[in-house]
PDB file of N, CA, C and O in Angstrom, chain B, residues numbered from 101:
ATOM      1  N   UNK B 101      -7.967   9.451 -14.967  1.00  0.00           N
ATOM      2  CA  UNK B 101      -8.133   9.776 -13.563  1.00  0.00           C
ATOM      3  C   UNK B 101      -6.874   9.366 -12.810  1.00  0.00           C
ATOM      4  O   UNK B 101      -6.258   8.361 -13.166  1.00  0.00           O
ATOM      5  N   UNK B 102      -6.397  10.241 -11.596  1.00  0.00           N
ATOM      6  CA  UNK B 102      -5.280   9.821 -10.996  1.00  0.00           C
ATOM      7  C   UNK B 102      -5.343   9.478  -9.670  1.00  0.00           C
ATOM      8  O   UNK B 102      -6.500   9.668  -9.295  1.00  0.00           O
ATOM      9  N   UNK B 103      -4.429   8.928  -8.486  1.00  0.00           N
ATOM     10  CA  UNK B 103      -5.006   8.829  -7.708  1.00  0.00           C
ATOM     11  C   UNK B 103      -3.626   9.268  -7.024  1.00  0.00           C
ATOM     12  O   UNK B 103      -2.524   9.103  -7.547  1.00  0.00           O
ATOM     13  N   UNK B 104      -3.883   9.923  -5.627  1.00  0.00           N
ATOM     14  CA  UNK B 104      -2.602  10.555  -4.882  1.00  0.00           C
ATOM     15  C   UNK B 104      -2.667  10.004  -3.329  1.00  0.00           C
ATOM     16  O   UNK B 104      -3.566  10.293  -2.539  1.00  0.00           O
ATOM     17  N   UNK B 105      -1.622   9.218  -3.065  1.00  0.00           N
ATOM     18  CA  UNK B 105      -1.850   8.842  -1.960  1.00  0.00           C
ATOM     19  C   UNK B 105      -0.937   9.350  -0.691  1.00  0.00           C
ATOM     20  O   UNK B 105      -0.100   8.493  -0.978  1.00  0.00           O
ATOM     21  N   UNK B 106      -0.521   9.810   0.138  1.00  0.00           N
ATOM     22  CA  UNK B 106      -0.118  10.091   0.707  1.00  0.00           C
ATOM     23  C   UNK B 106       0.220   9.582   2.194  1.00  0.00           C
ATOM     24  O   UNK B 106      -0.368  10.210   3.075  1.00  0.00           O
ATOM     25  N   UNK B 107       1.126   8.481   2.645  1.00  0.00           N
ATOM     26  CA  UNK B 107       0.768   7.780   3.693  1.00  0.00           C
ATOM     27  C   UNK B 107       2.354   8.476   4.495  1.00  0.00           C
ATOM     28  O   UNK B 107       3.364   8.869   3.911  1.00  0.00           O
ATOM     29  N   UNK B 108       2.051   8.426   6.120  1.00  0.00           N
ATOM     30  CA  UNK B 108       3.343   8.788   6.321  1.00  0.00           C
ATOM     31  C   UNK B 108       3.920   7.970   7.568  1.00  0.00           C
ATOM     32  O   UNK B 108       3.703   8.031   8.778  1.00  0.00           O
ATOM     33  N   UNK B 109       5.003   6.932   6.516  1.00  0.00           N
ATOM     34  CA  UNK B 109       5.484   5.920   7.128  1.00  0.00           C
ATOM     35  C   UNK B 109       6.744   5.627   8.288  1.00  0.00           C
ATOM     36  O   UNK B 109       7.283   4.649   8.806  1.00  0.00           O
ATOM     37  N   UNK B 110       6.858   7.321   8.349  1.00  0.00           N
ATOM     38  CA  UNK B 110       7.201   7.077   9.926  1.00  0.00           C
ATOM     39  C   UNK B 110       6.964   7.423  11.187  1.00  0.00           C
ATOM     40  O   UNK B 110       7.719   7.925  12.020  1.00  0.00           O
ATOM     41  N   UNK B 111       5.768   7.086  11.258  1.00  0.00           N
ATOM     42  CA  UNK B 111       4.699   7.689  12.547  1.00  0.00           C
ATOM     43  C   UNK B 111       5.225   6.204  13.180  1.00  0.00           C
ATOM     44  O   UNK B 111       5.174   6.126  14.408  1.00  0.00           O
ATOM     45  N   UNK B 112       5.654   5.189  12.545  1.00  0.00           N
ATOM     46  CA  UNK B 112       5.453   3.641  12.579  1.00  0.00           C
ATOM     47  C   UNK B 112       4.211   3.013  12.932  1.00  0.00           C
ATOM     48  O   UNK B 112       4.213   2.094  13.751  1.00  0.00           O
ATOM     49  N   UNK B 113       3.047   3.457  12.344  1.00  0.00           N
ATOM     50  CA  UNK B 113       1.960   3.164  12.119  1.00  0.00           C
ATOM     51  C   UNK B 113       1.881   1.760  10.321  1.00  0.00           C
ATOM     52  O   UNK B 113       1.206   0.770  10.037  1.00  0.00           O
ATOM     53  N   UNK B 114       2.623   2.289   9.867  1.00  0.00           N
ATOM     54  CA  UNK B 114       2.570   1.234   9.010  1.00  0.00           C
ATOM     55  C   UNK B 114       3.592   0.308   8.420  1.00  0.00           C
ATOM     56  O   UNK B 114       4.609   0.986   8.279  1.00  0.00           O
ATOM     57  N   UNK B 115       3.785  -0.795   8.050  1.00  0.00           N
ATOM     58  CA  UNK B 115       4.661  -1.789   7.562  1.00  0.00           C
ATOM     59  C   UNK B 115       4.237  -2.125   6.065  1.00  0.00           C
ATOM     60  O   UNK B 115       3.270  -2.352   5.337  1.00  0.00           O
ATOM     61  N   UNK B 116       6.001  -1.966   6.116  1.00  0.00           N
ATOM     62  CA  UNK B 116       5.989  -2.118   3.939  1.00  0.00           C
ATOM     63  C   UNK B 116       6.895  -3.714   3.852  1.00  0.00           C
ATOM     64  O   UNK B 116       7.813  -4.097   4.577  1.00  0.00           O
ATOM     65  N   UNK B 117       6.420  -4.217   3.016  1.00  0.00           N
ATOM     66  CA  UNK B 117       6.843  -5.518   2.786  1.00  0.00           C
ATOM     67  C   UNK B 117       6.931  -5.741   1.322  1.00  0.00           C
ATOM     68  O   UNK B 117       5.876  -5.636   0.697  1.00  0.00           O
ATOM     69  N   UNK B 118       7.733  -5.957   0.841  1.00  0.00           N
ATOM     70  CA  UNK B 118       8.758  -6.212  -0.558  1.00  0.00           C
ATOM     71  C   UNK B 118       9.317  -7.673  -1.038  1.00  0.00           C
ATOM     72  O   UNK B 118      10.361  -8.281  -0.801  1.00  0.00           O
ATOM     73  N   UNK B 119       8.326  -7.923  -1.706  1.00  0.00           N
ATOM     74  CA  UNK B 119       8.365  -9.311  -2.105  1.00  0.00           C
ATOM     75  C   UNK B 119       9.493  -9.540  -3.909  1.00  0.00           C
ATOM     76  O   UNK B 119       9.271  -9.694  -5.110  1.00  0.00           O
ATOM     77  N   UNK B 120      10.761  -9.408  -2.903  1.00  0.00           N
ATOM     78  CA  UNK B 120      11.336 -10.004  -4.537  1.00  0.00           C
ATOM     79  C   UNK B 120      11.183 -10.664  -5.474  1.00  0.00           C
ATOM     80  O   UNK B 120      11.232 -10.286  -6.644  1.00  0.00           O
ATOM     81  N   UNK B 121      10.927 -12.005  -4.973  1.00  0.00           N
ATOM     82  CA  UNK B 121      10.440 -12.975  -5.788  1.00  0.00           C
ATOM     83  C   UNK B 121       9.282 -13.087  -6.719  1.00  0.00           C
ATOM     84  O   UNK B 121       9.052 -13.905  -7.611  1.00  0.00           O
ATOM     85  N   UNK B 122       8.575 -12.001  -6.261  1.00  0.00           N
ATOM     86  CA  UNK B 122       6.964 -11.607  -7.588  1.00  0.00           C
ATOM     87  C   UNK B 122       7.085 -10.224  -7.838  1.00  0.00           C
ATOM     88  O   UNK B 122       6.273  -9.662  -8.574  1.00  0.00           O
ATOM     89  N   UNK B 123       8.491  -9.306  -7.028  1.00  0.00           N
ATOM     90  CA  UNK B 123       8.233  -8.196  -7.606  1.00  0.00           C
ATOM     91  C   UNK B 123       7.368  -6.915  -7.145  1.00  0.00           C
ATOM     92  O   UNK B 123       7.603  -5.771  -7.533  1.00  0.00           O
ATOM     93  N   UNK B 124       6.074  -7.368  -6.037  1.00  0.00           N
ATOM     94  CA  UNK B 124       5.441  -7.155  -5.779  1.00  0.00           C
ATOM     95  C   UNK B 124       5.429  -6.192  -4.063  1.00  0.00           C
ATOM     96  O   UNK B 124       6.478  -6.162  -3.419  1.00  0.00           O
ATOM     97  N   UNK B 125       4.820  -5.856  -3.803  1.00  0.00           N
ATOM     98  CA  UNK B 125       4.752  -4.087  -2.468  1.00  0.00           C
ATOM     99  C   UNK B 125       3.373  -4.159  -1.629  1.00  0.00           C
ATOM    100  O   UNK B 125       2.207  -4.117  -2.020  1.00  0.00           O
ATOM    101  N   UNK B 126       3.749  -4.242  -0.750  1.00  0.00           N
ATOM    102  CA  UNK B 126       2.457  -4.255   0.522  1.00  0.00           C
ATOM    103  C   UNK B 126       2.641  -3.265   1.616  1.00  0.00           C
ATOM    104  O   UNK B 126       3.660  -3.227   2.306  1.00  0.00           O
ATOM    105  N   UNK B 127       1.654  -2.487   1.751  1.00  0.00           N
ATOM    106  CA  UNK B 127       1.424  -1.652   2.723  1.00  0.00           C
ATOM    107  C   UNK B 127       0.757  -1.895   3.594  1.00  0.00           C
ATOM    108  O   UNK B 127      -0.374  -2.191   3.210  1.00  0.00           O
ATOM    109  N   UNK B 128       0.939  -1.938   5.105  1.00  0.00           N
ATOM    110  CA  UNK B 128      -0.192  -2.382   6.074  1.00  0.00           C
ATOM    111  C   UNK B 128       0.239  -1.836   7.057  1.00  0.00           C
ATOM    112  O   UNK B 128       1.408  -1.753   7.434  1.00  0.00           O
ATOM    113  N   UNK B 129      -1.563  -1.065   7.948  1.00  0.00           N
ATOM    114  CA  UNK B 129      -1.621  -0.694   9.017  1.00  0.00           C
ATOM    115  C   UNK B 129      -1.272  -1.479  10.045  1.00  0.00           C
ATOM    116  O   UNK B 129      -1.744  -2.580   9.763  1.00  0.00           O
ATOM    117  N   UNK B 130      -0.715  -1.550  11.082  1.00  0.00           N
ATOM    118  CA  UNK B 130      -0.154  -2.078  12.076  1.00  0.00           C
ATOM    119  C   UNK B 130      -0.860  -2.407  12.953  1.00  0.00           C
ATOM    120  O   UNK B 130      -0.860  -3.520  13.480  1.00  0.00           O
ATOM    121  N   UNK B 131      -1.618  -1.407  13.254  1.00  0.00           N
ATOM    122  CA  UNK B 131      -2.533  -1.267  14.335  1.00  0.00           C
ATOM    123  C   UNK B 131      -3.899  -1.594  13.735  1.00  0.00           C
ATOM    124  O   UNK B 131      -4.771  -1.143  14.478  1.00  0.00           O
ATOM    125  N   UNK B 132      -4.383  -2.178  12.723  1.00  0.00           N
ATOM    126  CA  UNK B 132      -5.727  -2.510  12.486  1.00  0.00           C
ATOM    127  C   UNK B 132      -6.310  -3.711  12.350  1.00  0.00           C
ATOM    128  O   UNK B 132      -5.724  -4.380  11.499  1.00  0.00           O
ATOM    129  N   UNK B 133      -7.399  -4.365  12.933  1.00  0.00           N
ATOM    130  CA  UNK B 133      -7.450  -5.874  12.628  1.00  0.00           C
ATOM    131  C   UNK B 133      -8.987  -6.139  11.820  1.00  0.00           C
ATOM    132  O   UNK B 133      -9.900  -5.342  11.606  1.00  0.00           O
ATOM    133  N   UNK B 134      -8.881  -7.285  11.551  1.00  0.00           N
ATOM    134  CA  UNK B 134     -10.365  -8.180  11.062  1.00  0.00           C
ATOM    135  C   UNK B 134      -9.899  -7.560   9.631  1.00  0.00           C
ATOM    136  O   UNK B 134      -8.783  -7.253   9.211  1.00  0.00           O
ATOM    137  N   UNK B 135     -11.604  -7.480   8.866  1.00  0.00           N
ATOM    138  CA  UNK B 135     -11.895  -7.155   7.408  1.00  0.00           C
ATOM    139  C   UNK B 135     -11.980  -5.547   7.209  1.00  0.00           C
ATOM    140  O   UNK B 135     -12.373  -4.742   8.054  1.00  0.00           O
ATOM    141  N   UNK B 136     -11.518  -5.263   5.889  1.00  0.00           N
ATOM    142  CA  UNK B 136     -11.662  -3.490   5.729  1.00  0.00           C
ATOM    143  C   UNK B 136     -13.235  -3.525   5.450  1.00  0.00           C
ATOM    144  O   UNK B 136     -14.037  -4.416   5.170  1.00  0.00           O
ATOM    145  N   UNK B 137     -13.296  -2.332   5.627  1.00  0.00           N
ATOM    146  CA  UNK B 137     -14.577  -1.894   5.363  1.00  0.00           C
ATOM    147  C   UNK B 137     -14.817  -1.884   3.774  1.00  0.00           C
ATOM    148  O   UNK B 137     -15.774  -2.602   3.482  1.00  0.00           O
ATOM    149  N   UNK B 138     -14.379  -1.438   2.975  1.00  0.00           N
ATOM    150  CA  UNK B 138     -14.512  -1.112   1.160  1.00  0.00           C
ATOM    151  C   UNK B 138     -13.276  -1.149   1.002  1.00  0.00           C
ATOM    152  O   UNK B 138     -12.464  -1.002   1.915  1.00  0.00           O
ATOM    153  N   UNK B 139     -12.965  -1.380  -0.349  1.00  0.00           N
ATOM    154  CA  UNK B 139     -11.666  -0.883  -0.980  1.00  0.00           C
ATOM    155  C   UNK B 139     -11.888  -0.320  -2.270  1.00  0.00           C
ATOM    156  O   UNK B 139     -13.012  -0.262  -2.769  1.00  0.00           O
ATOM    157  N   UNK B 140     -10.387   0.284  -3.077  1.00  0.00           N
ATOM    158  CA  UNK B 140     -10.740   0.819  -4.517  1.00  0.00           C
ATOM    159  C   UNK B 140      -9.688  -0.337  -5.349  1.00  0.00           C
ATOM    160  O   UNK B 140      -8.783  -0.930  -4.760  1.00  0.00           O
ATOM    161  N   UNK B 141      -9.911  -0.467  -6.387  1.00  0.00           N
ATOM    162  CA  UNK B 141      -9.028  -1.289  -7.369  1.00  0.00           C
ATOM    163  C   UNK B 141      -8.747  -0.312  -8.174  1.00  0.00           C
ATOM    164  O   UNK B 141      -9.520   0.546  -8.599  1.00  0.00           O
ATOM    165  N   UNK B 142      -7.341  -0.479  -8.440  1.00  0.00           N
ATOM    166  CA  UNK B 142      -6.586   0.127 -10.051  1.00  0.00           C
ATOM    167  C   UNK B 142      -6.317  -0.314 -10.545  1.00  0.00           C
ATOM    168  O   UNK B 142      -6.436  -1.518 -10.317  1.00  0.00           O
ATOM    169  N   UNK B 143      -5.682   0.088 -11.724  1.00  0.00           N
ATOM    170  CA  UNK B 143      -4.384  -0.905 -12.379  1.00  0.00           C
ATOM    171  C   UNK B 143      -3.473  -1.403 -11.687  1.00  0.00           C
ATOM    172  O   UNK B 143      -2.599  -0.586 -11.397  1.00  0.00           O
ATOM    173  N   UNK B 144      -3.247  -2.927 -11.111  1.00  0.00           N
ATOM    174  CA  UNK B 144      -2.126  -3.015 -10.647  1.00  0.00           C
ATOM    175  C   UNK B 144      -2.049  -3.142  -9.000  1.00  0.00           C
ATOM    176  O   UNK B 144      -1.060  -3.524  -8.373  1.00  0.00           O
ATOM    177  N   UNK B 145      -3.417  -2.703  -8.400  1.00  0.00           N
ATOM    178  CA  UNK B 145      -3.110  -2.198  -7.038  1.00  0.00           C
ATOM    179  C   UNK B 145      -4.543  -1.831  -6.143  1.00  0.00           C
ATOM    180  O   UNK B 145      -5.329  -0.967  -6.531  1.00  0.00           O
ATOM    181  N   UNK B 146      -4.686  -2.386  -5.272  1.00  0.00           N
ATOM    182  CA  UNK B 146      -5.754  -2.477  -4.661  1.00  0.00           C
ATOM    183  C   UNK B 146      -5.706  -1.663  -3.035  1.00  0.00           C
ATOM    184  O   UNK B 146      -5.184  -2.275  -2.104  1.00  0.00           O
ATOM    185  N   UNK B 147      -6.281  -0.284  -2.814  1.00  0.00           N
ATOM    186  CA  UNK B 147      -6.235   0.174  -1.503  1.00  0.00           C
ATOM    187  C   UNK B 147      -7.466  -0.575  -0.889  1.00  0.00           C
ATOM    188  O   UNK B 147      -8.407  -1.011  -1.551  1.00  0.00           O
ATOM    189  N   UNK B 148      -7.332  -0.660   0.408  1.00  0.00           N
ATOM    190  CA  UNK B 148      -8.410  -1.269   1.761  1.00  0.00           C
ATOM    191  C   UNK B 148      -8.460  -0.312   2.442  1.00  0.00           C
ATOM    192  O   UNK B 148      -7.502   0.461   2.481  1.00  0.00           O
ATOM    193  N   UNK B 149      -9.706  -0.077   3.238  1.00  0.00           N
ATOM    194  CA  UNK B 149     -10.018   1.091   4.336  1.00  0.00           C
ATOM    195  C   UNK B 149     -10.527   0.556   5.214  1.00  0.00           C
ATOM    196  O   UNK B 149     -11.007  -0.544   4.943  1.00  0.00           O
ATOM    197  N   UNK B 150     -10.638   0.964   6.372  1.00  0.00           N
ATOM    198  CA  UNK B 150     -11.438   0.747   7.508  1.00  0.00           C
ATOM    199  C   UNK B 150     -11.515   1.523   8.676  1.00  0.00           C
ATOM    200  O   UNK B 150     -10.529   1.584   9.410  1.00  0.00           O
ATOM    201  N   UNK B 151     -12.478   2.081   8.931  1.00  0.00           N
ATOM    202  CA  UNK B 151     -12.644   3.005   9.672  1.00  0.00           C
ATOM    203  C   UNK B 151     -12.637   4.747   9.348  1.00  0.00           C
ATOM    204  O   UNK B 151     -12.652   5.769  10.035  1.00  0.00           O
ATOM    205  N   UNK B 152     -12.609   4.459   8.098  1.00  0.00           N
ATOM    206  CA  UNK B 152     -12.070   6.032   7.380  1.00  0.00           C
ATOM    207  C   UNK B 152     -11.205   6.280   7.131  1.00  0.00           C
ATOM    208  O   UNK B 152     -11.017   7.401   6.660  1.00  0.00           O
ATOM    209  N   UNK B 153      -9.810   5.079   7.355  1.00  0.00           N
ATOM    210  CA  UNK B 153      -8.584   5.218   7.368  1.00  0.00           C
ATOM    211  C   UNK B 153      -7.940   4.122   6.139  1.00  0.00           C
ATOM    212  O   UNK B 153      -8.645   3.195   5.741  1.00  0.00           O
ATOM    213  N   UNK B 154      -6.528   4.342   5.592  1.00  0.00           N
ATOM    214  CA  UNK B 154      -6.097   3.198   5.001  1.00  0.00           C
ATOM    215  C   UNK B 154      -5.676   2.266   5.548  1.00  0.00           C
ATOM    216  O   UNK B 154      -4.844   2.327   6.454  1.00  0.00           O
ATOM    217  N   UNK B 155      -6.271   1.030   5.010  1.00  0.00           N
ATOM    218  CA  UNK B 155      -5.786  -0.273   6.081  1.00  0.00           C
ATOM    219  C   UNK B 155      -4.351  -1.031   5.323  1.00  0.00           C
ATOM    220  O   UNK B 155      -3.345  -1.528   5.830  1.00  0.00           O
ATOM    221  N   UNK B 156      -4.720  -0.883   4.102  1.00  0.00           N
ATOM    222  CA  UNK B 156      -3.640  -1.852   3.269  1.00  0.00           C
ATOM    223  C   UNK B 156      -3.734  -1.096   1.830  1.00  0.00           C
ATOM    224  O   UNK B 156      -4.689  -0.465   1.376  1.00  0.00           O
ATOM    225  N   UNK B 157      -2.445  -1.349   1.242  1.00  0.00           N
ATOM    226  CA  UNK B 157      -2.050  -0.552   0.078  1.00  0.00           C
ATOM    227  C   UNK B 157      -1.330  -2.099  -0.412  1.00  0.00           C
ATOM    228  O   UNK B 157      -0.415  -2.643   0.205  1.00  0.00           O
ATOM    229  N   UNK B 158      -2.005  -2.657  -1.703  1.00  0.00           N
ATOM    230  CA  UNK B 158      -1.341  -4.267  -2.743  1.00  0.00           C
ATOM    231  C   UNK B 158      -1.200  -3.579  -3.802  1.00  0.00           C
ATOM    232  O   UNK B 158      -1.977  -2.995  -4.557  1.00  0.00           O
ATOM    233  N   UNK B 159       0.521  -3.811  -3.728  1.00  0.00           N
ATOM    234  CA  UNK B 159       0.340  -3.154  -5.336  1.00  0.00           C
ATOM    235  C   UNK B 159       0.826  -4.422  -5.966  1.00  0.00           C
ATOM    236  O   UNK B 159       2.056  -4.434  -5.997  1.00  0.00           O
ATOM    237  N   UNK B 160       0.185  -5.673  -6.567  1.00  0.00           N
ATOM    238  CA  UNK B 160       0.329  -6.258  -6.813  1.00  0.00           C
ATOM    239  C   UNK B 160       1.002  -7.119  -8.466  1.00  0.00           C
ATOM    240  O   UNK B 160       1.454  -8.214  -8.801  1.00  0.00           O
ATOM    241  N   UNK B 161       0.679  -5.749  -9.101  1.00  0.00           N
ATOM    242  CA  UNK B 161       1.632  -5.859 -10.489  1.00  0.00           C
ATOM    243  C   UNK B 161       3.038  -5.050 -10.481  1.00  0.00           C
ATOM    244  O   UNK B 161       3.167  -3.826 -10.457  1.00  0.00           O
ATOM    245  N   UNK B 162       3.873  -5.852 -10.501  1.00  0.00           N
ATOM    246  CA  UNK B 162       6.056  -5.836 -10.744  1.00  0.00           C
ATOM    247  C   UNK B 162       5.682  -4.428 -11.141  1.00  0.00           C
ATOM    248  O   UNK B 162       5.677  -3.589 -10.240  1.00  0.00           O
ATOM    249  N   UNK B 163       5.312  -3.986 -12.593  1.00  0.00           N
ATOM    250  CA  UNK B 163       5.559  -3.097 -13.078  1.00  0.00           C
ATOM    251  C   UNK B 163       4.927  -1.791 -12.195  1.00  0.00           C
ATOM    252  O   UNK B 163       5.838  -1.255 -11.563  1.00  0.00           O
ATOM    253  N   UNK B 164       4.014  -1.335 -12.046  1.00  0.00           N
ATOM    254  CA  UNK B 164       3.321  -0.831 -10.573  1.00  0.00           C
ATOM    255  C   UNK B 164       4.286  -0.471  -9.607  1.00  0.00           C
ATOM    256  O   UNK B 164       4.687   0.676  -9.409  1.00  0.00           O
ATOM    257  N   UNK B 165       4.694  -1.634  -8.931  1.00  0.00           N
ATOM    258  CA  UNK B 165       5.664  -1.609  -7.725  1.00  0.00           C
ATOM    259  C   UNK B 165       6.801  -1.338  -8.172  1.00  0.00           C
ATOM    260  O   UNK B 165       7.550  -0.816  -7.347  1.00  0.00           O
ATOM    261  N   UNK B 166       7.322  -1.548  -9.470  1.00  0.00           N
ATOM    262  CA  UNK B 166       8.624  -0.630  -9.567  1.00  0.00           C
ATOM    263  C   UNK B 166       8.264   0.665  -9.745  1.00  0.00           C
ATOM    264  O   UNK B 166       8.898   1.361  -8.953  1.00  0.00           O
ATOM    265  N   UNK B 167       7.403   1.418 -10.546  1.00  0.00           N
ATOM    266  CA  UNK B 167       6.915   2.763 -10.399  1.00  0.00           C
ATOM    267  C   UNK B 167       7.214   3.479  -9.353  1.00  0.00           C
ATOM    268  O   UNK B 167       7.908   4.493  -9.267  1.00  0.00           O
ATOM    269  N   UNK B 168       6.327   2.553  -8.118  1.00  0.00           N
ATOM    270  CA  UNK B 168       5.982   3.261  -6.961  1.00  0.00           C
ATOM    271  C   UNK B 168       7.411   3.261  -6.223  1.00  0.00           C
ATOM    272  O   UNK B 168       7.440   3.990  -5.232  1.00  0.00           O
ATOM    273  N   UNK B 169       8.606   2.576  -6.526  1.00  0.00           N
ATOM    274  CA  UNK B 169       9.910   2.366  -5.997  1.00  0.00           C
ATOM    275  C   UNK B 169      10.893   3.419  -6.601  1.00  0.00           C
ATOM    276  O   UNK B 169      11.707   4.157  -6.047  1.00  0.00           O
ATOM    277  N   UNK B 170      10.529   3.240  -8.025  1.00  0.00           N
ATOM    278  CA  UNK B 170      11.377   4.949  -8.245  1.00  0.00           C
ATOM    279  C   UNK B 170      11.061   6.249  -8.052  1.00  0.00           C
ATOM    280  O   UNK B 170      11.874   7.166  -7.935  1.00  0.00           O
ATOM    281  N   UNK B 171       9.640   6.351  -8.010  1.00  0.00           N
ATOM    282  CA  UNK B 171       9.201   7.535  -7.411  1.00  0.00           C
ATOM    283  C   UNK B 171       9.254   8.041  -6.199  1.00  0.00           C
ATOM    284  O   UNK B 171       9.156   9.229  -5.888  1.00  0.00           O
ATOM    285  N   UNK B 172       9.430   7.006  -5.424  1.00  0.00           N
ATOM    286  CA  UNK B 172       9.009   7.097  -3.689  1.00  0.00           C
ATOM    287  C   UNK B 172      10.376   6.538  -3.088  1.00  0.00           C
ATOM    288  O   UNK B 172      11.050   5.728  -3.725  1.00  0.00           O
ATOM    289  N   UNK B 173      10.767   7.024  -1.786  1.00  0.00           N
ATOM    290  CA  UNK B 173      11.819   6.471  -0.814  1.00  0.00           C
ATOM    291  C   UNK B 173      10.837   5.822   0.428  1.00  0.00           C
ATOM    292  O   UNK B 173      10.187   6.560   1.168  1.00  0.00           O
ATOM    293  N   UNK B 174      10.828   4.634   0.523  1.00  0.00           N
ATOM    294  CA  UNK B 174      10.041   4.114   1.615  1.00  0.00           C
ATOM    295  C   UNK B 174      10.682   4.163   2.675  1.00  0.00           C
ATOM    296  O   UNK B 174      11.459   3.255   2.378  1.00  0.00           O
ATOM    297  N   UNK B 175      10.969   4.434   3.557  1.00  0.00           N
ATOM    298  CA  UNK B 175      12.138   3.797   4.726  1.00  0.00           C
ATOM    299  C   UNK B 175      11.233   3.500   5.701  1.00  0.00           C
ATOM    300  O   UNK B 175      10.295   4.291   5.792  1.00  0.00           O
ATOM    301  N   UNK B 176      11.256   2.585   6.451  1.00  0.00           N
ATOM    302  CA  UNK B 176      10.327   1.799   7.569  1.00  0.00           C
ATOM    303  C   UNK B 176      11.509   1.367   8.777  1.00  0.00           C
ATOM    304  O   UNK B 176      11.164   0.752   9.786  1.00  0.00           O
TER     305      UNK B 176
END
């Protein structure tokens, strides 16, 4: 199963944060507060929702977040 996400990060609705030191990639809504409503887990990476919307994108395994770094141009 695959999963396709599509976020578009220059509305400046969301902030990407790049943690060298573990390797690791965070996505977060700007504008959203408190607890998400549900989330999904993958390999590697955990989306949050709230409100019907994405709240937070952890991609918390190195290997993951380099994936998502050669595939993708983030610019924020």
């Amino acid at each position: 199963m695959g999963l396709l996400l599509i976020i578009k990060l220059g509305e400046d609705k969301y902030e990407t944060k790049e943690y060298s030191d573990t390797g690791t990639l965070l996505i977060v809504r700007k504008d959203m507060k408190g607890e998400p409503d549900y989330s999904i887990e993958g390999d590697g990476f955990v989306v949050e929702f709230k409100d019907g919307e994405i709240y937070t994108v952890d991609v918390f395994d190195p290997k993951v977040a380099s994936q998502v770094r050669e595939r993708f141009y983030l610019q924020v």
